[in-house]
C-alpha positions as a printed NumPy array, in Angstrom:
array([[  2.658,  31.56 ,  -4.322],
       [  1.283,  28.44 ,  -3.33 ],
       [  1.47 ,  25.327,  -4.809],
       [ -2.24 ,  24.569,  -5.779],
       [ -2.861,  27.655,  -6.38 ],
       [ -5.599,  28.168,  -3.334],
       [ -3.865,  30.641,  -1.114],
       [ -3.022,  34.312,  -1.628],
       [  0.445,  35.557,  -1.247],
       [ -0.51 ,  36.941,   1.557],
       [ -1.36 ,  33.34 ,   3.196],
       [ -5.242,  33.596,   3.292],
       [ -6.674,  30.033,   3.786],
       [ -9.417,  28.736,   1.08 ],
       [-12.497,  27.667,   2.055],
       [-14.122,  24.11 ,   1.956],
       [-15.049,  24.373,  -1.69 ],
       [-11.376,  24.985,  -2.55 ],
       [ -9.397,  22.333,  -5.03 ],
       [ -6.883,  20.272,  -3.837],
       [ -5.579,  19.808,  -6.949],
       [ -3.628,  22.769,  -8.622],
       [ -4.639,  24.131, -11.444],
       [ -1.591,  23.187, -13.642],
       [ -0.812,  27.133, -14.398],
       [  2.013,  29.519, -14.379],
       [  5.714,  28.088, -12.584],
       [  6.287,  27.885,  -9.56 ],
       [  7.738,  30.785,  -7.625],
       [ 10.777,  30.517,  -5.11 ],
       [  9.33 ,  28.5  ,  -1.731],
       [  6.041,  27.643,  -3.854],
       [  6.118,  24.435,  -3.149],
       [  7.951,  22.237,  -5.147],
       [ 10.335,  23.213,  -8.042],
       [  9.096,  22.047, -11.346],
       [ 12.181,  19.632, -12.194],
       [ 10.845,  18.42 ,  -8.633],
       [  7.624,  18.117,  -9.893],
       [  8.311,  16.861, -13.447],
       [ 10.588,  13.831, -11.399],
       [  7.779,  12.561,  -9.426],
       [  5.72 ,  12.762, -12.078],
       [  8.094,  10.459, -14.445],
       [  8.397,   8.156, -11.195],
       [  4.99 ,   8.246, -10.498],
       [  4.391,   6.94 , -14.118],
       [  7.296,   4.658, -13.912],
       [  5.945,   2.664, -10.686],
       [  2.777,   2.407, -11.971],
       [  3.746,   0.623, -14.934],
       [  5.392,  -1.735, -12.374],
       [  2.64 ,  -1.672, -10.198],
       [  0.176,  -2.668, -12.547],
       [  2.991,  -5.204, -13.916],
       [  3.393,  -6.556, -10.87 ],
       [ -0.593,  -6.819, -10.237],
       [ -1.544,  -8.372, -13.396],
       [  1.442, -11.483, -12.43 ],
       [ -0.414, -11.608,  -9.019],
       [ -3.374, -11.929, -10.693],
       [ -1.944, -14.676, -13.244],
       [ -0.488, -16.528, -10.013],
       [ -4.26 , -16.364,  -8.733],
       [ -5.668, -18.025, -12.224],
       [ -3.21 , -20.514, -11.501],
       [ -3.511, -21.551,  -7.977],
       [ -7.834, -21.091,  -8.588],
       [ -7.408, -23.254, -12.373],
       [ -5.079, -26.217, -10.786],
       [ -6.869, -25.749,  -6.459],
       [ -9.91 , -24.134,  -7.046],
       [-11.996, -23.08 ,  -4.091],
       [-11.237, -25.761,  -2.239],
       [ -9.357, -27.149,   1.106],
       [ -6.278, -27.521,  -0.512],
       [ -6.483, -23.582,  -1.746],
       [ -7.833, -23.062,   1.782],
       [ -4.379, -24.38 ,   3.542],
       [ -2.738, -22.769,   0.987],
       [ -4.078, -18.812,   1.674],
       [ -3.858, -19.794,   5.664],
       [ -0.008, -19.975,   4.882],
       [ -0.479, -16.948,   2.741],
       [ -1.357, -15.018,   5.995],
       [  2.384, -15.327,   6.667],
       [  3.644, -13.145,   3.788],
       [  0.517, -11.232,   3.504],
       [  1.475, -10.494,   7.058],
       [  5.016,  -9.741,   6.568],
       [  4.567,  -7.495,   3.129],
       [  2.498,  -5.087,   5.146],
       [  4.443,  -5.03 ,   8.42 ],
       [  8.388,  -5.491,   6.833],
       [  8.051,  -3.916,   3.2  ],
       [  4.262,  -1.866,   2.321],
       [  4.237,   0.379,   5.468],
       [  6.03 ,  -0.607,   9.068],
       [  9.753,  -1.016,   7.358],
       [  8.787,   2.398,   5.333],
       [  7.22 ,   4.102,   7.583],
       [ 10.256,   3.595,  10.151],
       [ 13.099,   4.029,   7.757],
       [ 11.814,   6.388,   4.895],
       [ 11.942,   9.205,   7.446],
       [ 15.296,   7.727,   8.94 ],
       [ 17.258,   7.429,   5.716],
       [ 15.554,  11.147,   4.457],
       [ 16.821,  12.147,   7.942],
       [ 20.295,  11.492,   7.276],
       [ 20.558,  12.572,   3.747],
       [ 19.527,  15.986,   4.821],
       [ 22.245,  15.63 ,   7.568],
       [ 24.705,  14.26 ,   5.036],
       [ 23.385,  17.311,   2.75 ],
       [ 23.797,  19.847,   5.805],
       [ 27.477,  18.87 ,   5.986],
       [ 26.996,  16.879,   9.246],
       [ 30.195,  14.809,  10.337],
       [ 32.15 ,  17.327,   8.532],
       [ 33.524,  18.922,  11.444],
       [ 35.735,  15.613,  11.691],
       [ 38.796,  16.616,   9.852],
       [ 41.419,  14.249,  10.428],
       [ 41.278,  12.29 ,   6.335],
       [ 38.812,  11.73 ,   3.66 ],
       [ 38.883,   8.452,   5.169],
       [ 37.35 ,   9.405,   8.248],
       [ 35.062,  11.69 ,   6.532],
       [ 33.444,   8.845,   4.477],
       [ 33.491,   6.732,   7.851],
       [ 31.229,   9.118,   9.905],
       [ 28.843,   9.769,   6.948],
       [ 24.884,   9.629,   8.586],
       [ 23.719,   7.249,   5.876],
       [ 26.349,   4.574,   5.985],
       [ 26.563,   4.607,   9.849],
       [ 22.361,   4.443,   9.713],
       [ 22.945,   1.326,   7.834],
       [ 25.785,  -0.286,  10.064],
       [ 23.836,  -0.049,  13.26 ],
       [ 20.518,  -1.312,  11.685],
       [ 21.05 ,  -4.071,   8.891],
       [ 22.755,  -6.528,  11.056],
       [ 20.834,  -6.396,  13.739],
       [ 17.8  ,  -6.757,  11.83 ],
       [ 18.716,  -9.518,   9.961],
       [ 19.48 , -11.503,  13.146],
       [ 16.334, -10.868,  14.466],
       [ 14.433, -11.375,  11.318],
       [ 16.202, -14.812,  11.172],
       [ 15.436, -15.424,  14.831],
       [ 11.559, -14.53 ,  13.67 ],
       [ 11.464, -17.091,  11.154],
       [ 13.295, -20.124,  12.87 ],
       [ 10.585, -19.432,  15.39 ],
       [  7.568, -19.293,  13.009],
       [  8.936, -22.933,  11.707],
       [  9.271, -24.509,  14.344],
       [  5.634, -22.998,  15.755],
       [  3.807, -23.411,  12.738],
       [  1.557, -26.213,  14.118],
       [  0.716, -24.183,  16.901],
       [  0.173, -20.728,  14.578],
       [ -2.537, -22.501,  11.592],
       [ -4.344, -23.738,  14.586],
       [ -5.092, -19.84 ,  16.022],
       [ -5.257, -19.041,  12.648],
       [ -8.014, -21.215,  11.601],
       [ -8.77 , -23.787,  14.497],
       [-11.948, -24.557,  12.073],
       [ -9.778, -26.57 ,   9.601],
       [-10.359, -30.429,   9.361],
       [ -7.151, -31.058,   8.872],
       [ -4.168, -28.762,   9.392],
       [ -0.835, -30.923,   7.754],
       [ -1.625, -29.283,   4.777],
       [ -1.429, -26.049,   6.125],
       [  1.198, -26.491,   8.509],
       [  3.605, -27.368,   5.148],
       [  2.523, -24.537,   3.601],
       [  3.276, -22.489,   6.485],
       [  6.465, -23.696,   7.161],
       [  7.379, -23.201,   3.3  ],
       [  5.79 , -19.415,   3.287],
       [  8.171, -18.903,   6.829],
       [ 11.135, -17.641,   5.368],
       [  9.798, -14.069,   3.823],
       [  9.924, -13.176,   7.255],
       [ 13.733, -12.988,   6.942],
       [ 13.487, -12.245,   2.918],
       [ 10.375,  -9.835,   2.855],
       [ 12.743,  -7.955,   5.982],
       [ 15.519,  -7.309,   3.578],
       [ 13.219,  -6.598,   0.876],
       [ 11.797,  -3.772,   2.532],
       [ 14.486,  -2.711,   4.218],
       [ 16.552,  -2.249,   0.624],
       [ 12.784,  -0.499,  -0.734],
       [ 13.149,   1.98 ,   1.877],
       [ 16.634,   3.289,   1.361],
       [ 16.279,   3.426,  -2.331],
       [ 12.998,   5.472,  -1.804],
       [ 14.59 ,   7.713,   0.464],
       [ 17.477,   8.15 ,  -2.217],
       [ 14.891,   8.753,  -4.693],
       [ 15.445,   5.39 ,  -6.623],
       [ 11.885,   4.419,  -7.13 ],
       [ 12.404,   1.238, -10.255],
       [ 13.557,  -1.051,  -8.204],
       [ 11.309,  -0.825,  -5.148],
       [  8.567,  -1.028,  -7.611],
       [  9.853,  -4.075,  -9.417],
       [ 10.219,  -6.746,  -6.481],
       [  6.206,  -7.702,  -6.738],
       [  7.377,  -8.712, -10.647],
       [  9.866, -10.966,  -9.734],
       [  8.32 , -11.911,  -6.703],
       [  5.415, -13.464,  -8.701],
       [  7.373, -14.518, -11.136],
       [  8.269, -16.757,  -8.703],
       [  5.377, -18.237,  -7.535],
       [  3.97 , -18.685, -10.974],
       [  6.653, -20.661, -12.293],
       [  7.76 , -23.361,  -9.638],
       [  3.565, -23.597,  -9.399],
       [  3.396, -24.137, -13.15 ],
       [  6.639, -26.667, -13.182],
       [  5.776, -28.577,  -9.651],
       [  1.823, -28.348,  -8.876],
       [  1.537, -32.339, -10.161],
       [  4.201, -33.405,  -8.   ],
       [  4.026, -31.49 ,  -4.726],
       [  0.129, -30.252,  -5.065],
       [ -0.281, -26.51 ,  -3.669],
       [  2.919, -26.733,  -1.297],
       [  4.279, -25.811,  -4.524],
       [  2.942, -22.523,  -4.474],
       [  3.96 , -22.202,  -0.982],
       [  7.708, -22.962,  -2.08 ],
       [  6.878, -20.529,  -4.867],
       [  6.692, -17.739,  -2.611],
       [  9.898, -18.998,  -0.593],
       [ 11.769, -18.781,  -4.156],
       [  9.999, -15.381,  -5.313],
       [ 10.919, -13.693,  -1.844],
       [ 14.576, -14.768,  -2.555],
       [ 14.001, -12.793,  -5.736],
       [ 13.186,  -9.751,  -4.786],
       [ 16.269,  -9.258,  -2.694],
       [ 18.384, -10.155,  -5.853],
       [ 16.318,  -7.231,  -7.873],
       [ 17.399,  -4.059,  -5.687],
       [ 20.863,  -5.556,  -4.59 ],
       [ 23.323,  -4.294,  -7.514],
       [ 21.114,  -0.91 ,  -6.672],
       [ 21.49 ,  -0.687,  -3.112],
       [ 25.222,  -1.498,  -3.154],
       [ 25.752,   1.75 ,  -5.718],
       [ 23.962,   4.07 ,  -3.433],
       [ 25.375,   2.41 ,  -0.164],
       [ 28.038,   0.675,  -0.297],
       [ 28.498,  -1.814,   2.603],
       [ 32.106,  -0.976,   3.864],
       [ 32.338,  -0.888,   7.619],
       [ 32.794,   2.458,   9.089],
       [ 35.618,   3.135,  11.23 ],
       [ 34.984,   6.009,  13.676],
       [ 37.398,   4.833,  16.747],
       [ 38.429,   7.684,  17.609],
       [ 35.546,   9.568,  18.03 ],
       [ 33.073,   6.787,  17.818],
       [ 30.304,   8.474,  20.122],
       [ 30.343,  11.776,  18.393],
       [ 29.46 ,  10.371,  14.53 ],
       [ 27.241,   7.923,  16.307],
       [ 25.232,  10.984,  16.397],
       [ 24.517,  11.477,  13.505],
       [ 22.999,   8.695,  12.776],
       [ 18.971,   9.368,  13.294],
       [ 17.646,   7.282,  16.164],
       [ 15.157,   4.282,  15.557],
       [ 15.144,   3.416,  19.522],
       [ 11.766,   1.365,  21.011],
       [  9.869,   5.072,  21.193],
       [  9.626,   5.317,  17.29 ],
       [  9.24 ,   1.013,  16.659],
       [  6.496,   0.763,  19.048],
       [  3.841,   2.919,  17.45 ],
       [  4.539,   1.916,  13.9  ],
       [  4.935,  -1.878,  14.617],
       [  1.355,  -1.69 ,  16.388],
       [ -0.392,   0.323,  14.067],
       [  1.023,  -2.139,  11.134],
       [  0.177,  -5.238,  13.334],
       [ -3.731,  -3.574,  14.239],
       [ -4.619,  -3.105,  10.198],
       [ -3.014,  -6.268,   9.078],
       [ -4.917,  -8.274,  12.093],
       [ -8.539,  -7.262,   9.991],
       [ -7.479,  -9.421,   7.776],
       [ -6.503, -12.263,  10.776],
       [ -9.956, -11.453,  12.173],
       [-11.477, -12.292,   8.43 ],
       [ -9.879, -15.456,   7.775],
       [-10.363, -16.971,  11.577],
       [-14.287, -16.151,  11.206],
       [-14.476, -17.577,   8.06 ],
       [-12.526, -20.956,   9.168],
       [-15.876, -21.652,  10.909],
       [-17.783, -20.927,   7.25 ],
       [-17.931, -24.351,   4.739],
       [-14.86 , -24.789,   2.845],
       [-14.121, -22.296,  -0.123],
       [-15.238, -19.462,   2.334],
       [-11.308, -18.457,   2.772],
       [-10.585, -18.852,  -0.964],
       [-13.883, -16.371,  -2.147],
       [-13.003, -13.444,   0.653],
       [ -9.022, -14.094,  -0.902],
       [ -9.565, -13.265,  -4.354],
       [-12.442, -10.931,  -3.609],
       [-10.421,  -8.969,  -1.505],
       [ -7.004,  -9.181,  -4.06 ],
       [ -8.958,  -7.931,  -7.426],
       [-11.361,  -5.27 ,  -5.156],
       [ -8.035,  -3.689,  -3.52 ],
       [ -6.605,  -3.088,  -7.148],
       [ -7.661,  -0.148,  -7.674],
       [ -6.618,   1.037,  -3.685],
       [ -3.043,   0.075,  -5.047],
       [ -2.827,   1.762,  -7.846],
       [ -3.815,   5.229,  -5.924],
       [ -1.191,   4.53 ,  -3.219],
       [  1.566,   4.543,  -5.492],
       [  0.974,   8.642,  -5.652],
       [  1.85 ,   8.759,  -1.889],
       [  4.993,   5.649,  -2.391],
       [  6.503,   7.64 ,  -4.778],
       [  6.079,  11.568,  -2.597],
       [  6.191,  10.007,   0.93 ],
       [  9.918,  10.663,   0.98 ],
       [  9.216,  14.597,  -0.59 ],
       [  6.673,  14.576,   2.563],
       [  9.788,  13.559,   4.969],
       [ 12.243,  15.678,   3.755],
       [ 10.553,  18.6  ,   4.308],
       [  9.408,  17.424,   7.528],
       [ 12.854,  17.029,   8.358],
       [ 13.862,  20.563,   7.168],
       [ 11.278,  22.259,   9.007],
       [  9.419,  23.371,   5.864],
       [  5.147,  22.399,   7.308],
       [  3.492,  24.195,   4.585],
       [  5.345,  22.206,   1.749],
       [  4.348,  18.922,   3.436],
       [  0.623,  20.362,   3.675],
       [  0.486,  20.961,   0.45 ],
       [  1.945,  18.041,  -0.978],
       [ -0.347,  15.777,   1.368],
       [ -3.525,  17.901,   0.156],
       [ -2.258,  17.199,  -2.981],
       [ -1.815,  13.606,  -2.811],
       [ -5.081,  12.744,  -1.191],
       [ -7.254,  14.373,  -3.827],
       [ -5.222,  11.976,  -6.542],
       [ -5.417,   9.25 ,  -4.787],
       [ -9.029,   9.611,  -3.677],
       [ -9.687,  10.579,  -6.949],
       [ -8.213,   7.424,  -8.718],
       [ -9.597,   4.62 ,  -5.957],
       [-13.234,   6.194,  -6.312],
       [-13.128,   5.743,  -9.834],
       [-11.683,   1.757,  -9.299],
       [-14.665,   1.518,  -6.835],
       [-16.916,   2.484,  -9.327],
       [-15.774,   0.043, -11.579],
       [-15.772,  -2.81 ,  -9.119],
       [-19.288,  -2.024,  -8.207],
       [-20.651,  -2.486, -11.965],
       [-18.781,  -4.815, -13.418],
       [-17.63 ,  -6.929, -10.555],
       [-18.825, -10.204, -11.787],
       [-17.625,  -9.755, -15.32 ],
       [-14.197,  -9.101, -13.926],
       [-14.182, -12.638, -11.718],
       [-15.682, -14.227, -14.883],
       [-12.969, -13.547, -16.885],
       [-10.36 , -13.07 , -14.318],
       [-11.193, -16.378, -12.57 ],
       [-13.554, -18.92 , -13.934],
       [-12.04 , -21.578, -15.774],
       [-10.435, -24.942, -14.152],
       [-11.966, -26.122, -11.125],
       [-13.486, -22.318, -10.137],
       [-17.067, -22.443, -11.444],
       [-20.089, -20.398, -11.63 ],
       [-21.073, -20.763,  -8.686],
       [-17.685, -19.648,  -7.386],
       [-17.688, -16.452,  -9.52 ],
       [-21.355, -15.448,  -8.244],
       [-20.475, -15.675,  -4.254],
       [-16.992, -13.556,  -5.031],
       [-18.062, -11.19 ,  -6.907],
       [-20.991, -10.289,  -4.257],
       [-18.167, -10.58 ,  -1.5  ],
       [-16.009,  -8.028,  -4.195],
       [-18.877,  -5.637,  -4.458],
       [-19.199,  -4.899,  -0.601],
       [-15.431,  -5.182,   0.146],
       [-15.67 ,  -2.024,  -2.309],
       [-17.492,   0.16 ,   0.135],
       [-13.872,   0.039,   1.498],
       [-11.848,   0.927,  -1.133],
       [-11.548,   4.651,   0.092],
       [-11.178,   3.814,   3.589],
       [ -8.336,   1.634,   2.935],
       [ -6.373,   4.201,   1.06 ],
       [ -6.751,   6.943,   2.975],
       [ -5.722,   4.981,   5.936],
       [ -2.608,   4.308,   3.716],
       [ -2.517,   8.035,   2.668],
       [ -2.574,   9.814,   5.653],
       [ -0.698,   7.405,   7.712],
       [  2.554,   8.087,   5.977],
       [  2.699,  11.785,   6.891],
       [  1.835,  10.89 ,  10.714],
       [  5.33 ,   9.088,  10.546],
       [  7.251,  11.151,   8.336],
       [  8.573,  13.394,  10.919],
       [  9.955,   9.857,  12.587],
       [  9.077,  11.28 ,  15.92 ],
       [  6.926,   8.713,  18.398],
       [  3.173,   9.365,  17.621],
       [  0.783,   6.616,  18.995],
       [ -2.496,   8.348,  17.517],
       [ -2.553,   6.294,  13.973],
       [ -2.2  ,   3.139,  16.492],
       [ -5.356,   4.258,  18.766],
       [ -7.319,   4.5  ,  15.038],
       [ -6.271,   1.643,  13.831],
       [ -6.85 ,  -0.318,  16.8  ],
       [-10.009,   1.259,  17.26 ],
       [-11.091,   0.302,  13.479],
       [ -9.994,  -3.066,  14.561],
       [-12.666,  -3.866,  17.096],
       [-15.07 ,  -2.156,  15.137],
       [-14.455,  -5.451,  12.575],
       [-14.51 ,  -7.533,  15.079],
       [-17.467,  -6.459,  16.719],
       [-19.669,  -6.03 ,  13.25 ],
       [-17.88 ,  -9.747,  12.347],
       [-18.951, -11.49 ,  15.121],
       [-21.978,  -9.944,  14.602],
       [-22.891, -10.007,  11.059],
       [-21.2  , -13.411,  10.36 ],
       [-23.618, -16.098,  11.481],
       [-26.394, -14.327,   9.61 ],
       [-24.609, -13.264,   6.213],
       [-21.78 , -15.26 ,   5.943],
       [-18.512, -13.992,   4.162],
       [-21.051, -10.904,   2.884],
       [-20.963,  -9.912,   6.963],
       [-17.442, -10.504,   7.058],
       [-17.091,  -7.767,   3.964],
       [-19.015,  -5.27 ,   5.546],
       [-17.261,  -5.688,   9.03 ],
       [-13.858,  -5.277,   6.754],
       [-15.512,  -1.8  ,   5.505],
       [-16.98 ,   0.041,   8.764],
       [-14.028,  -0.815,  10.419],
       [-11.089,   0.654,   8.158],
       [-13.332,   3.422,   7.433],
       [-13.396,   4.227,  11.105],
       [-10.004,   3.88 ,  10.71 ],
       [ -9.68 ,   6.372,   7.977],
       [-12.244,   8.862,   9.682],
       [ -9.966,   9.096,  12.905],
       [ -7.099,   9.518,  11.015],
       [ -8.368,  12.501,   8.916],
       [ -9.158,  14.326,  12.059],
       [ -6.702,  13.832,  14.082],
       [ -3.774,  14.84 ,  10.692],
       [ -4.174,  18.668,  11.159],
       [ -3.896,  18.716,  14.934],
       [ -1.354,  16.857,  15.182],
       [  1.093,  16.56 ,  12.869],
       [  0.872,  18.556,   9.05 ],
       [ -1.985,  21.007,   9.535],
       [ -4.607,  19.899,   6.37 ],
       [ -7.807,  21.343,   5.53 ],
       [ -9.682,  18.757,   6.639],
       [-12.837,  20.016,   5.977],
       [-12.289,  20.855,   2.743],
       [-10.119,  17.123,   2.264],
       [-13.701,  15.643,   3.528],
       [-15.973,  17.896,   0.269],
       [-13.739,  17.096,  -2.058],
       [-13.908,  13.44 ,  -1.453],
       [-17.855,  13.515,  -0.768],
       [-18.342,  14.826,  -4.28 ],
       [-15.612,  12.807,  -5.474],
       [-18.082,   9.544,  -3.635],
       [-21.178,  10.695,  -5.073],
       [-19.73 ,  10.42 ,  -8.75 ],
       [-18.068,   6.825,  -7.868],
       [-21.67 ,   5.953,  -6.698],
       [-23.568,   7.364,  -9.652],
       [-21.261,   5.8  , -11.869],
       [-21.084,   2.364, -10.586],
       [-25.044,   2.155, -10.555],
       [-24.233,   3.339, -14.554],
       [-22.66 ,   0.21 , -14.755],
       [-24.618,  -1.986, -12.364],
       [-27.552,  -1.291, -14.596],
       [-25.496,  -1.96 , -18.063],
       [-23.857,  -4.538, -17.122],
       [-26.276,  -7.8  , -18.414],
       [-26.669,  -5.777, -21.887],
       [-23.981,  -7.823, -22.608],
       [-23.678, -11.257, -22.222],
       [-20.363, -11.646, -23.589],
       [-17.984, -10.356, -20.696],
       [-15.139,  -9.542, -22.232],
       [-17.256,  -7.245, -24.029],
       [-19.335,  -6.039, -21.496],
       [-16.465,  -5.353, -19.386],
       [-14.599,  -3.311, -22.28 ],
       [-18.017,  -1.401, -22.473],
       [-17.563,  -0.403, -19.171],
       [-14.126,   0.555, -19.246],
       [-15.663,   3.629, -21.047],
       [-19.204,   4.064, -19.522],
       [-18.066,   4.233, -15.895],
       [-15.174,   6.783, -16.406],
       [-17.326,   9.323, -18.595],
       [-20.643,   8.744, -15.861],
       [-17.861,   9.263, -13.088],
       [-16.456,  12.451, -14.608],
       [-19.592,  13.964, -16.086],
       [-21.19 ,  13.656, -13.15 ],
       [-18.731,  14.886, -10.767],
       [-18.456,  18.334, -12.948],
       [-22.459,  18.423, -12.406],
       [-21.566,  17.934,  -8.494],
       [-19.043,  21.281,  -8.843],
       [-15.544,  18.716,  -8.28 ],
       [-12.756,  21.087,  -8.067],
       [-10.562,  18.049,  -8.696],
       [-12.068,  17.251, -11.916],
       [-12.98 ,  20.281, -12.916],
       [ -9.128,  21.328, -12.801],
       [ -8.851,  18.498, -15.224],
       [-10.313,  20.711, -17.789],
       [ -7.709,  23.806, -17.085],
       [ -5.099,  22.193, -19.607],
       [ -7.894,  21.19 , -21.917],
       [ -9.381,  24.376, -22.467],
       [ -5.569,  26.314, -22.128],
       [ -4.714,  24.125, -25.369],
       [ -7.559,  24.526, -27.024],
       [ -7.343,  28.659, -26.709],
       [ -3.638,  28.31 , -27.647],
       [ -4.602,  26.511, -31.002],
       [ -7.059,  29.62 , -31.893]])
């Protein structure tokens, strides 16, 4: 029986109309998918991480009041987010996706090799049993290496910093400022290494708390040495902040990672070569495509910030928190595919396609389902949300008017960008070399650059928005067509309905809200009004567009209510 519930037993294929979303019916049968204590785990993780997830995005947005109350929009807060670029950088490429997407599959690799029994055939002591075991000998060859080269990275990145704010924004008056920051924000390429690194085994070992809990103490961070040393060093103390917050997140998964791998040296002499084997390999074949396609996405943001360098000062600072609050809601749908990406690679790495279909179908309709509803909130309410969020200290009115505008287009992107972080995962999960996602990505690149350059001179940070949306939605276009072809064989076509009705609600829905909006004056209020308009427009008008995925949200509903009469 299948696991949503949209194929016969005897394998027939739904059509385009078909939910992604099971129907939350009878148990599963044997090879249904997954097993419901399966099922009933990823759901308690799922709800765990978001707890932490929105934990850790409320502290980010606490550390944003306080840089925007004590910096404003101004040059200092302008050096300040041209350092950010450094961890911004790094948190994609060494903990959010390239450190993930490399070692998720690796470490899920070896525990099915550890499960299989490999390195059992060495018989010679318990000892040398533990020694060849594919997990700790994964660990041996990679940590130390990485760590040398991660601290190679950031020795570099010091000493080049100079050289690095001036490609970064060579339209800054004065770059000390930055070039401090910089310098300060340097060493998360060594921390934010480790950090993901640590995320990725625990993941893979399906120990999701931790993982989800660095962006807490990260923050944490940040906020406090800002709070204790803004009148003495300015914003460089936000930049050591984020030094001292990187250092944290290490210190959260440590006692974890230790438990589940402990970091004793393995001592295969004997037959070194042969439980070499067994470790998965992570040669330049697999790094290439996932460091380019991490290094393409995160350069839209490089492309942003450079043609904004060139806009009047506070330019930076409005596309920054536009793009931080707008990207919320993208956030909060990914952690649906954090929390099954290693599901996804286990079963890639057993062989088993149609579980990893399913679970992907299953994952985009969620996801899509949750971001388009963000979007629609972002569209509405969007300057009620900076006016609370934001304006106090040295951020105006003025401030809050040109960021939430910038907000409201960089939402036209909000479903791009997750299904580019969606379907992405199970391209890699297999860890075999696969250079498509890098061709889409890179192609979504110059389709921002091109619409930047172009859109820039005439509507400012607004054109830089809308160059930040065609492009990752190219992105996510490619990306859903090439998935079935390539790698886990989705229903595209039916992925694509399900989302276009799930778009036309989100668009209905917003314009709910658009129009409401200035009933209010008070914000608060307003905004709390449409907290419940824009959710029952979205819903009630995808049922009236035939949703599948919302209309399944009914099954339990209506199963309950049948069961009480």
């Amino acid at each position: 029986m299948s696991d949503t519930g949209t194929e016969t037993e005897a394998g027939a294929r739904p059509g385009p109309g078909a939910p992604l979303l099971p129907a939350p019916a009878a148990p599963r049968e044997a090879g249904g998918g997954e097993p419901p204590r399966l099922g009933s785990f990823l759901a308690r993780a799922a709800a765990a991480t978001a707890v932490l997830t929105v934990l850790g995005a409320a502290l980010g947005l606490v550390r944003d009041q306080a840089i925007a109350r004590y910096f404003g929009a101004s040059d200092a807060s302008d050096a300040f987010l041209i350092a950010w670029t450094v961890p911004e950088m790094a948190a994609t490429l060494l903990i959010e996706d390239g450190m993930a997407l490399l070692l998720v599959p690796a470490f899920s690799l070896a525990l099915s090799r550890r499960d299989a029994g490999a390195g059992k055939e060495i018989t010679v002591g318990v000892a040398d049993a533990e020694a060849s075991d594919p997990v700790r000998e994964l660990v041996a060859a990679t940590l130390p290496r990485l760590f040398l080269l991660l601290s190679g990275g950031a020795a570099l990145l010091i000493a080049g910093a100079p050289w690095v704010v001036g490609v970064l924004a060579p339209g800054l008056a004065d770059p000390r400022l930055a070039v401090d920051c910089t310098r300060l924000t340097a060493v998360t390429v060594l921390t934010f290494g480790i950090t993901g690194y640590f995320s990725a085994a625990l993941r893979a070992h399906r120990s999701f708390l931790p993982p989800a809990g660095v962006y807490v103490a990260y923050n944490v961070g940040i906020i406090g040495t800002t709070l204790a040393l803004h009148a003495v060093w300015g914003v460089r103390a936000a930049a050591a902040g984020v030094a001292l917050g990187s250092v944290l997140m290490i210190l959260t998964q440590l006692p974890v990672f230790l438990r589940f791998v402990p970091l004793r040296r393995p001592r295969p002499r004997r037959f070194g070569r042969r439980a070499a084997r067994t470790a998965p390999p992570l040669g330049f074949a697999v790094l290439a495509p996932v460091i380019l396609f991490v290094v393409s996405r995160q350069s839209q943001v490089l492309v942003e910030r450079f043609l904004a360098s060139t806009l009047p000062a506070g330019a930076i600072s409005h596309l920054n928190y536009a793009q931080k609050v707008a990207q919320l809601p993208m956030v909060l749908s990914l952690m649906i595919c954090t929390v099954t990406f290693p599901v996804v690679a286990r079963a890639m790495a057993a062989g088993e396609r149609e579980k990893a279909r399913l679970r992907v179908e299953r994952d985009l309709a969620l996801a899509g389902t949750v971001v388009l509803l963000g979007t629609a909130v972002v569209l509405g309410y969007a300057p009620q949300i900076i006016e609370v969020l934001f304006q106090r200290g040295a951020f105006d009115a003025s401030d809050t008017g040109s960021t939430a505008q910038v907000m409201r287009v960089y939402a036209l992107g909000l479903l791009g960008h997750c299904l580019v972080g969606a379907l992405s995962r199970p391209f890699f999960s297999s860890g075999r070399p696969t250079w498509f996602p890098a061709f889409a990505m890179g192609t979504g690149l110059v389709v921002t650059t091109g619409a930047g350059y172009a859109l820039t001179y005439r509507f400012g940070v607004d054109g830089i928005a809308t160059a930040n949306a065609l492009g990752i939605s190219t992105t996510a276009l490619l990306l859903l067509m090439g998935l079935g072809t390539r790698v886990v064989p989705i229903r595209a076509r039916s992925v694509a309905f399900s989302l276009g009705r799930l778009a036309g609600a989100s668009l209905a829905a917003g314009a709910a809200g658009w129009a409401c909006a200035p009933l209010v004056p008070d914000p608060v209020l307003s905004l709390a009004a449409g907290c419940l308009l824009v959710p029952a427009v979205f819903f009630l008008t995808g049922l009236a567009l035939r949703s599948p995925e919302l209309a399944s949200l009914l099954v339990p509903i209506r199963r309950r209510f049948l069961d009480g009469r």
